[in-house]
BALOBA-1460 file (C-alpha; in Angstrom, 3 decimals):
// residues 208
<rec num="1" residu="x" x="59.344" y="16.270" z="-28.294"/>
<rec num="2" residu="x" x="56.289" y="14.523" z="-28.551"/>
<rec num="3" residu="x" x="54.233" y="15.208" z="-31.605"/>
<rec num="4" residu="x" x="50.480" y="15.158" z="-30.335"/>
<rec num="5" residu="x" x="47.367" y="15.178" z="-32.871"/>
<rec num="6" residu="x" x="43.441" y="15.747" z="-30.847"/>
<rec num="7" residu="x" x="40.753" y="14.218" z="-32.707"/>
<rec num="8" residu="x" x="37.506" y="16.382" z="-32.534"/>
<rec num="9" residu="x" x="33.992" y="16.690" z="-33.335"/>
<rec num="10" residu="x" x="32.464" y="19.836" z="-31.591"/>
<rec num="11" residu="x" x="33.082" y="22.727" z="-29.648"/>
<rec num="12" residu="x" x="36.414" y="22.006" z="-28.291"/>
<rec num="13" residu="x" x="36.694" y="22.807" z="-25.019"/>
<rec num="14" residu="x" x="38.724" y="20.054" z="-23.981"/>
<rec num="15" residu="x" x="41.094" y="20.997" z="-26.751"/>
<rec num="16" residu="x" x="41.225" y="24.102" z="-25.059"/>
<rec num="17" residu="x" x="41.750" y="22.917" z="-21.944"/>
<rec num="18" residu="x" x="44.987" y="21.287" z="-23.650"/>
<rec num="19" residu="x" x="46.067" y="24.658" z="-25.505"/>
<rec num="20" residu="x" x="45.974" y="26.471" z="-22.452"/>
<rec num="21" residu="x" x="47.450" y="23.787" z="-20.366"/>
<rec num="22" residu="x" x="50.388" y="23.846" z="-23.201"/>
<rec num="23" residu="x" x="50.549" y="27.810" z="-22.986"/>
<rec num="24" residu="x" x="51.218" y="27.752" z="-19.208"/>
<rec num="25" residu="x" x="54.356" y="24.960" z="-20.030"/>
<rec num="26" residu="x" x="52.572" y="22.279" z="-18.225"/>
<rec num="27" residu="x" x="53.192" y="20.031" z="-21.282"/>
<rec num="28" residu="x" x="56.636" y="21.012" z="-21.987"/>
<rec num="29" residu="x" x="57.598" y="17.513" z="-24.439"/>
<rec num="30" residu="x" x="54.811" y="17.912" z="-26.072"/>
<rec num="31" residu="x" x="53.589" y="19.389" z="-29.410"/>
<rec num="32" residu="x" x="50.272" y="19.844" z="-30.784"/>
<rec num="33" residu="x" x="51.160" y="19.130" z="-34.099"/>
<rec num="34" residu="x" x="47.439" y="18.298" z="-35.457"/>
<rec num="35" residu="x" x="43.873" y="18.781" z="-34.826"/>
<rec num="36" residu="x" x="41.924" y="16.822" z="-36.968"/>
<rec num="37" residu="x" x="37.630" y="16.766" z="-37.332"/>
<rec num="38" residu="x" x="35.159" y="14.533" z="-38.046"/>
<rec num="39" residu="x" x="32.850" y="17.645" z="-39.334"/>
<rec num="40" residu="x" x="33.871" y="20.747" z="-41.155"/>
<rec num="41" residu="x" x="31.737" y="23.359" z="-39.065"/>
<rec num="42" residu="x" x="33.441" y="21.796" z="-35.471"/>
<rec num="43" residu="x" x="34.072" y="25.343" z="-33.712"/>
<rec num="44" residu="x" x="37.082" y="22.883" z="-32.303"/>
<rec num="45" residu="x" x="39.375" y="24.015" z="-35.483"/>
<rec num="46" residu="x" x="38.884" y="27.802" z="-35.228"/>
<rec num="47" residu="x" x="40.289" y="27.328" z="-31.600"/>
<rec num="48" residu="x" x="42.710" y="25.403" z="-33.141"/>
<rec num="49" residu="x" x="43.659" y="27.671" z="-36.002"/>
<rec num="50" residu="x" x="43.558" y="30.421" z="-33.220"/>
<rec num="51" residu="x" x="46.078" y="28.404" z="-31.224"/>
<rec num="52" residu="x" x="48.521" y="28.459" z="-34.492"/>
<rec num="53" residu="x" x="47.842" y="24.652" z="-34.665"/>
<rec num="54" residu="x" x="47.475" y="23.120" z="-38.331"/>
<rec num="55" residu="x" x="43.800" y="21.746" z="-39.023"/>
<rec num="56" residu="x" x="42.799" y="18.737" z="-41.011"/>
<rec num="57" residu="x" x="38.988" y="17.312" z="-41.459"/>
<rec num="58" residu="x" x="38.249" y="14.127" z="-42.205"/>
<rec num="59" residu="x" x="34.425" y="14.037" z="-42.532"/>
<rec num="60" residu="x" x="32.710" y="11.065" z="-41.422"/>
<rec num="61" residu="x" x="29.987" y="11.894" z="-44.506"/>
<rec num="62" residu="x" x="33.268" y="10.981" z="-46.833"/>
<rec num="63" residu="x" x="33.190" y="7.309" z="-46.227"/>
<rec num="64" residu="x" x="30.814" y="4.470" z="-46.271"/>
<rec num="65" residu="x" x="31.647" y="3.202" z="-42.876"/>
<rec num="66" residu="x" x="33.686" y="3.771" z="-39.675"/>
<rec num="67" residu="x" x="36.573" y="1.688" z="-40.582"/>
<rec num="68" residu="x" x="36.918" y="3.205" z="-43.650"/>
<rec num="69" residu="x" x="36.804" y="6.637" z="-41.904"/>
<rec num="70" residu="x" x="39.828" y="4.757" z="-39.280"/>
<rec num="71" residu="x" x="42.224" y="3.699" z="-41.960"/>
<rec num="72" residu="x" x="42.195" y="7.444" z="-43.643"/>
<rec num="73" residu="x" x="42.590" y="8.422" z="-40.402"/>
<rec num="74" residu="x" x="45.317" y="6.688" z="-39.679"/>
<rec num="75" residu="x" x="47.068" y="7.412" z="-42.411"/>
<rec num="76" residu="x" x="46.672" y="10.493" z="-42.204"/>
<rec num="77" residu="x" x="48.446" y="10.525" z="-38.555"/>
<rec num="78" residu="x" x="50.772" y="8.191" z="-40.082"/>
<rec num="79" residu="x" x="51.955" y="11.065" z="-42.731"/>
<rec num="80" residu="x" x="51.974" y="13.942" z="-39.973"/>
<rec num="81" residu="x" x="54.256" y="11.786" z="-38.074"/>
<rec num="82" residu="x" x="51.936" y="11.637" z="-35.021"/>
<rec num="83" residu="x" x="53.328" y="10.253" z="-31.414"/>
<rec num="84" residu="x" x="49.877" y="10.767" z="-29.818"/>
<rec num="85" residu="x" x="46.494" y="10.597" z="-30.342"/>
<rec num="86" residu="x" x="44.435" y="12.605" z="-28.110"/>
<rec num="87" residu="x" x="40.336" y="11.963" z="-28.605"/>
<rec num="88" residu="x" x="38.979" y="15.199" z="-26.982"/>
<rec num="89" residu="x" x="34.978" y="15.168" z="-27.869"/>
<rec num="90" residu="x" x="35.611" y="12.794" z="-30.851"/>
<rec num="91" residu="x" x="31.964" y="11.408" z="-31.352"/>
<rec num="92" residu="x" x="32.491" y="7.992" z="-33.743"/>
<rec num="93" residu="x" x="33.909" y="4.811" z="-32.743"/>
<rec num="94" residu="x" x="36.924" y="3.937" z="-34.873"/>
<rec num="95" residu="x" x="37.904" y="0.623" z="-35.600"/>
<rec num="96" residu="x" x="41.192" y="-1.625" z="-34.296"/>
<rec num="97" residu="x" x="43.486" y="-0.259" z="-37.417"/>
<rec num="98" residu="x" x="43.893" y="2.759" z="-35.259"/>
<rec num="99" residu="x" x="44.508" y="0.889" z="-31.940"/>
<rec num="100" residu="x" x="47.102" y="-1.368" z="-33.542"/>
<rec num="101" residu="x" x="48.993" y="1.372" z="-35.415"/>
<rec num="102" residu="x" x="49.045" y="3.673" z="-32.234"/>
<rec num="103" residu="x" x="48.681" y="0.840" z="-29.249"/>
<rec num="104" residu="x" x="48.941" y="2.698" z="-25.856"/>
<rec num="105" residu="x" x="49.352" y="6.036" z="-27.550"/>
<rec num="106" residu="x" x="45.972" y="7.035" z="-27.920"/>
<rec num="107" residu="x" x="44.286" y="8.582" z="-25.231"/>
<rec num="108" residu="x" x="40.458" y="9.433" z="-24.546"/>
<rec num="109" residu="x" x="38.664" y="10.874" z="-21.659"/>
<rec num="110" residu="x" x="35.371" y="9.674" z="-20.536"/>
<rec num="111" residu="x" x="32.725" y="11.591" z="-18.399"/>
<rec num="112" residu="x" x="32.586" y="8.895" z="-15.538"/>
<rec num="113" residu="x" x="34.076" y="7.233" z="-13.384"/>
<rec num="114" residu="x" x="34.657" y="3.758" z="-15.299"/>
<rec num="115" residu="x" x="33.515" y="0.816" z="-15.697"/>
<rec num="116" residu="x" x="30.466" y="2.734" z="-14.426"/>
<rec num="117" residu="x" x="28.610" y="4.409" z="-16.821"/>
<rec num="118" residu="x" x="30.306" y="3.447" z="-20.166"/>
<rec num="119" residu="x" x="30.280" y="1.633" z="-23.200"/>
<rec num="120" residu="x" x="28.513" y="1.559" z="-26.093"/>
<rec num="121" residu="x" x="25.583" y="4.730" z="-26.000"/>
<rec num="122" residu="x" x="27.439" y="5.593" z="-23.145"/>
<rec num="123" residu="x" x="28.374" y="9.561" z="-24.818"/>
<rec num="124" residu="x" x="27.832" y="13.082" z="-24.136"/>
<rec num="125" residu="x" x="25.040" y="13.942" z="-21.977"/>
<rec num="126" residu="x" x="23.329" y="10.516" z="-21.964"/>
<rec num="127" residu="x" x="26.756" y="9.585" z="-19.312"/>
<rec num="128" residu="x" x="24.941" y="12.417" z="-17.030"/>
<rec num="129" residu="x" x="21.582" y="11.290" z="-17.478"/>
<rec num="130" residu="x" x="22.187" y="7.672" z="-16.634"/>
<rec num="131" residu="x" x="24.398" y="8.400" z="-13.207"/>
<rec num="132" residu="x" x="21.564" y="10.697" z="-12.109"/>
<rec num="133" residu="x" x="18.591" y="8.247" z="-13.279"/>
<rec num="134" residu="x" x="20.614" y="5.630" z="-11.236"/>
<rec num="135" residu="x" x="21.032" y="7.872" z="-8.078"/>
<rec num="136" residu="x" x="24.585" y="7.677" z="-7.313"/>
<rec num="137" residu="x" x="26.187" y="10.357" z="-5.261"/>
<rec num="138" residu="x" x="29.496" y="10.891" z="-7.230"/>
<rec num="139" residu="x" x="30.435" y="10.594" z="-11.050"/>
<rec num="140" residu="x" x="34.066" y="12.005" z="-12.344"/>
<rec num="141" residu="x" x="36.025" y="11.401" z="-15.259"/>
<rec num="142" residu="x" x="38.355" y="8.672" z="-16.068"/>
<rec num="143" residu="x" x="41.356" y="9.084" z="-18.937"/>
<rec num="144" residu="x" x="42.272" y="6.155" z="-20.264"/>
<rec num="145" residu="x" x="44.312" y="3.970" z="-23.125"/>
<rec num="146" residu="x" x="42.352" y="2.849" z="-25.971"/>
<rec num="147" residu="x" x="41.407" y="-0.280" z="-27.040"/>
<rec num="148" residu="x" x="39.553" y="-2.430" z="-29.255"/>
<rec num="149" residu="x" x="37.213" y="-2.645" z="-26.620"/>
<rec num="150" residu="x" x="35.244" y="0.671" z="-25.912"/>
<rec num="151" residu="x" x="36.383" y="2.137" z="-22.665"/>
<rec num="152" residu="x" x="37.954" y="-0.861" z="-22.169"/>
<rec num="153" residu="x" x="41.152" y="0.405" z="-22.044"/>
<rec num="154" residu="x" x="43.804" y="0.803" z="-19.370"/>
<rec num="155" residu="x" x="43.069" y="3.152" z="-16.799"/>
<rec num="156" residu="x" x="45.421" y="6.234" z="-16.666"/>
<rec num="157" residu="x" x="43.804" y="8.869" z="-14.232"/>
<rec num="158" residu="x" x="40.209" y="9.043" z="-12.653"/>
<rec num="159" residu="x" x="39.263" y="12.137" z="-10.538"/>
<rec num="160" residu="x" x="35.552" y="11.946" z="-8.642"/>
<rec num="161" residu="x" x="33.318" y="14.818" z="-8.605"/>
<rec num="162" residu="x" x="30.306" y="14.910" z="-6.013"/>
<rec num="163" residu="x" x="26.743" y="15.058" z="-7.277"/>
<rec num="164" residu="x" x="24.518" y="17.913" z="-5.763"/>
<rec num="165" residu="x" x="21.092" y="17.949" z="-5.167"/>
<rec num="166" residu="x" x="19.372" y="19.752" z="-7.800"/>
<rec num="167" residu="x" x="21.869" y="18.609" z="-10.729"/>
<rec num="168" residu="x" x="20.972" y="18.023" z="-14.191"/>
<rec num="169" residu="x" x="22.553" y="16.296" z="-16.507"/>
<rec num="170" residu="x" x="23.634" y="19.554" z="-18.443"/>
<rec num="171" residu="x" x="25.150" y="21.539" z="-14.649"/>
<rec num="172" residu="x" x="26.740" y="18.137" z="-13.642"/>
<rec num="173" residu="x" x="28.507" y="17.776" z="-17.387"/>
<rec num="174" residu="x" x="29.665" y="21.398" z="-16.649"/>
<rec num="175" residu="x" x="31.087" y="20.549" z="-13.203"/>
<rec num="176" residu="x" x="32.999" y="17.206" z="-14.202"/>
<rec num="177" residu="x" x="34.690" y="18.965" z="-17.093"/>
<rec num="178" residu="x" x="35.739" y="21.946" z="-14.701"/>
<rec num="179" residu="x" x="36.743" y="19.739" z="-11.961"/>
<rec num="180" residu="x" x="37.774" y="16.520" z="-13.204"/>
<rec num="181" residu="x" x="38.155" y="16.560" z="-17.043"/>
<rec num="182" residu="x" x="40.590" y="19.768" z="-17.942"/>
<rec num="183" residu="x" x="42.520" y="18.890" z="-14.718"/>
<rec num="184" residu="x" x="42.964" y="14.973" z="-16.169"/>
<rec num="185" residu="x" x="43.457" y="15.536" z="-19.713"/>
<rec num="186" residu="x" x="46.264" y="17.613" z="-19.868"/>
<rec num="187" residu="x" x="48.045" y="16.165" z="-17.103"/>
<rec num="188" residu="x" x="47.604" y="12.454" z="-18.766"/>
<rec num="189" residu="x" x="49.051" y="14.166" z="-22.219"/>
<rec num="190" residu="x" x="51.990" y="15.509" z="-20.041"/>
<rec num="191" residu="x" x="52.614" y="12.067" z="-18.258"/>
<rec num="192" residu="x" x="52.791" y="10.425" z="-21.726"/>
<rec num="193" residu="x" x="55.288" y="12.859" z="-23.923"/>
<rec num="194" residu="x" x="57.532" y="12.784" z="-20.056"/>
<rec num="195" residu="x" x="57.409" y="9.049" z="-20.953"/>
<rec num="196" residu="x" x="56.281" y="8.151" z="-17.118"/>
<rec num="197" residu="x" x="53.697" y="5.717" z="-18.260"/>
<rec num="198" residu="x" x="54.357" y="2.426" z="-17.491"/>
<rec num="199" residu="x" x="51.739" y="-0.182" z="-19.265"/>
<rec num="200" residu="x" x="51.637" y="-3.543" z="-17.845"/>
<rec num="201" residu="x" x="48.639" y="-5.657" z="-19.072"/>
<rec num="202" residu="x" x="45.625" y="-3.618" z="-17.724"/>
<rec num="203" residu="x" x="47.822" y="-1.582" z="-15.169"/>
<rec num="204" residu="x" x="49.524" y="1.569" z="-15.916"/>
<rec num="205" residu="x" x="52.067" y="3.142" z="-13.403"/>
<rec num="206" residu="x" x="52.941" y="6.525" z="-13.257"/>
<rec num="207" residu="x" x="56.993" y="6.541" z="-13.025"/>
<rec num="208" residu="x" x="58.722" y="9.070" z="-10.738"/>
């Protein structure tokens, strides 16, 4: 049994996603074993404490920088025994001490189909604004490995949603998390604690 930890910074509903995923045994070698905040008000940990799941904050106004923020992070992981690191809405970029304690065990999901749309600035609603500002006619969500690089990391599952006239950056956010990002996420966790992911260089296979 896997032991999972989701790093959060807001509402939580992708952490949701995952609890409910878990409650209907679709990640059966898994455990959520941490949730762990960058703020203390995150609505993310009362869905967690709801969920029976222990909660942890490690506030980004604590520390001086983002890599000292990573390395109490990590140890922090490192104590709860932590298999997986799920980053579900996590809004700071941490620093390679994480990546090279937990290398191809952490896992984040990004709002678009990458490498479009990503990056550095490349968060939250500003992912929606730019595909529509550009004119493309799908977006999606891509779950990947990370890496030093930012969304640089191997590509695990990508699911393409369809842009409708009329979208705005807040109805298409809603759509690619309905569609593409709850669907992704917990079936990427699943993959990973089944140990059917297969990492070679920047390919990852999905074993039978």
């Amino acid at each position: 049994m896997k032991r999972i930890a989701v790093l959060v910074s807001g509402g939580g509903t992708n952490l949701q996603a995952l609890i409910d995923a878990k409650g209907r045994g679709e990640i059966p070698n898994g455990v959520f074993a941490a949730v762990i905040s960058s703020s203390p008000d995150a609505y993310a940990l009362t869905r967690a404490a709801n969920a029976g799941i222990p909660t942890f904050v490690v506030n980004r106004r604590d520390y001086s920088s983002n890599r000292e923020m990573t390395v109490a992070l990590t140890a922090l992981l490192r104590e709860q025994g932590i298999d997986l690191v799920v980053l579900a809405g996590f809004m700071y970029i941490l620093t390679d001490e994480l990546v090279q304690a937990y290398p191809n065990a952490i896992i984040n999901v990004h709002p678009a189909l990458i490498p479009s749309f990503c990056g550095a600035g490349c968060y939250g609603l500003h992912v929606h604004e730019k595909a529509l500002a550009y004119g493309v006619k799908v977006s999606g969500a891509t779950v990947h490995f990370v890496s030093e690089d930012c969304d640089g990391g191997p590509i695990i599952l990508q699911k393409a949603v369809e842009i409708l006239p009329g979208d705005t950056p807040e109805v298409l956010q809603r759509r690619i998390m309905e569609q593409a990002e709850w669907k992704l996420l917990p079936r990427a966790v699943s993959l990973f604690c089944d140990g059917k992911l297969q990492v070679d260089g920047r390919i990852v296979s999905i074993l039978d």
